[in-house]
N, C-alpha and C positions, 0 to 999 in steps of 0.2 A: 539717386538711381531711380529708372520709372520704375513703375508699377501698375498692374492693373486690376481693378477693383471692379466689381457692381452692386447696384443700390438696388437690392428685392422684396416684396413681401415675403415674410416669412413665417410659419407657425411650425413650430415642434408637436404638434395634433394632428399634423399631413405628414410626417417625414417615415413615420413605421407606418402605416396603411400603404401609403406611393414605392417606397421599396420593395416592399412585397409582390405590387401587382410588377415592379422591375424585376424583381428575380426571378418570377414567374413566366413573364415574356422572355429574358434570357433562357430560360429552362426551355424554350419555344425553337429560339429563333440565335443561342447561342451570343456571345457579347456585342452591343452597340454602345455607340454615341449615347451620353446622360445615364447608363446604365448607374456612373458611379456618383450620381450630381444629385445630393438631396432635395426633397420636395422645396418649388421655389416659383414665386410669380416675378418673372426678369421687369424692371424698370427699366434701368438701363446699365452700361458698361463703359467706363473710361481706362485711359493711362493718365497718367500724371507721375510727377519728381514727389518721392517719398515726404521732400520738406514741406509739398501744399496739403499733406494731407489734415492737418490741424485745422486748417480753412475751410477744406471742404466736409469736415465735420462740423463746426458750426454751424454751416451753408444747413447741412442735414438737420441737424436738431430745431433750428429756427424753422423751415420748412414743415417737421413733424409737427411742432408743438400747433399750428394752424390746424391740425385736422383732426376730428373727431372720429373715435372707435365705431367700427360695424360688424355686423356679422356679411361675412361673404360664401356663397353658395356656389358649389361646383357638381353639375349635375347631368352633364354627360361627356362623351369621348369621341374627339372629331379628328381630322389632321389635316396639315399640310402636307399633300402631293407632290406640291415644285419641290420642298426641302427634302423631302420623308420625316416631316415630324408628326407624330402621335402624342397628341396631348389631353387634358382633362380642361374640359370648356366649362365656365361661368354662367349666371343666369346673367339677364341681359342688366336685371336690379344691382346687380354685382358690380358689372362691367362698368355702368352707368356713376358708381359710386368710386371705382377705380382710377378709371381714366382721366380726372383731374389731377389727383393726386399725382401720378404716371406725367403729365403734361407741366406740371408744376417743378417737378425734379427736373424734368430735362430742361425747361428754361433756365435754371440756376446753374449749367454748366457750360461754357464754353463750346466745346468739341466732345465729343460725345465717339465711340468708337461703336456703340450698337446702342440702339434706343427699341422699345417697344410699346406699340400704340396699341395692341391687342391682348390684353393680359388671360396669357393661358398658362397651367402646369404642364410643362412637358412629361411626357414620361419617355420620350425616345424620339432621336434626331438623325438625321439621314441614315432614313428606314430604305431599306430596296422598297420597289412598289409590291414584291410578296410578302414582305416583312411588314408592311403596313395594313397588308389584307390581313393576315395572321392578327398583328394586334387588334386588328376592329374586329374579328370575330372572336377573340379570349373575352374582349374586354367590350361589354353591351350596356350596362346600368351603373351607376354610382350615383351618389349623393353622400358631398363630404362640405364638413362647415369650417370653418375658423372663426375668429374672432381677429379684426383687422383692427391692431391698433399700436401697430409702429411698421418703422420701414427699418431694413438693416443692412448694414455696409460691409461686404463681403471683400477677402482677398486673393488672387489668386496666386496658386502655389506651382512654378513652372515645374518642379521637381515631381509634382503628381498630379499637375495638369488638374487639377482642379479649385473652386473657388470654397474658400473657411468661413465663415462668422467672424467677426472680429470687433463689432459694434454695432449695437439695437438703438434707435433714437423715439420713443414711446410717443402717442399724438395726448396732447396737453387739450386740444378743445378750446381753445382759444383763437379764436378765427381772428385774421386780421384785420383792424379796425378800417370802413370806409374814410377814404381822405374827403374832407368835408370844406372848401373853403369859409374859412371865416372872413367876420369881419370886426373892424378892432373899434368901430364907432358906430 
């Protein structure tokens, strides 16, 4: 049976700060899109047959263990207008430190059903365009940290339309070794 998954950053240090300023905007502007979607930086999104999913946990874990722990910085609140998303933007040092990692996954998969090259927290997705003036005027400063040092494999649940945790794959710091031709003489 398919199913479908996505690979996000994750930290439990963004998930009660970011609900708040969500039920807060709800208290605004009444229920949206991601209202009920914990704090999350989207990699990306597949389907796949429930048997590949062994594989592409490997794929995962092999992938983390290349990459070394950061602190990532989120320090103010911008949006997309075409979508109505209102989200929480990165420093550029963030971004910079991200987006391999983000480029890295999506190479290791086939088809890909949403990929994201701009790592932001949502806090709210097709916002009307007053529902988006609303949120930019609640919400003016922030500065929020984590510590980026795994990726985790989410599932989604069609019966509640949203996506679970279901496996963290931690980064080992072990970068992969350059391929070096030798020679045997």
């Amino acid at each position: 049976m398919e199913k479908t998954y996505s690979v996000v950053f994750y930290s439990k240090t963004l998930v009660e700060p970011v609900k708040k300023m969500k039920a807060f905007l709800r208290s605004k502007i009444n229920w949206y899109n991601s209202y009920n979607s914990e704090a999350h930086i989207t990699i990306c999104e597949f389907t796949i047959e429930e048997s590949q999913l062994d594989s592409i946990k490997q794929k995962l874990s092999k992938i983390a263990n290349t990459f070394t722990p950061f602190e990532v910085y989120l320090d103010h609140f911008d949006s997309f207008p075409t979508n109505g998303a209102f989200f929480i933007g990165l420093t550029e040092e963030s971004k910079k430190n991200l987006v391999p990692i983000m480029k890295k996954t999506h190479e290791t998969f086939k088809s890909l059903k949403h990929k994201s090259d701009n790592p932001h927290l949502s806090i709210g997705r097709r916002l009307t365009p007053e529902n988006l003036k609303i949120a930019s005027e609640l919400f003016t400063t922030i500065n929020l940290n984590f510590l980026c040092n795994e990726i985790v494999l989410r599932e989604f649940d069609p019966a509640v339309k949203q996506f679970f945790v279901m496996d963290a794959f931690p980064f080992g710091s072990n970068p992969e070794p350059e391929f070096v031709q030798g020679s045997l003489f």
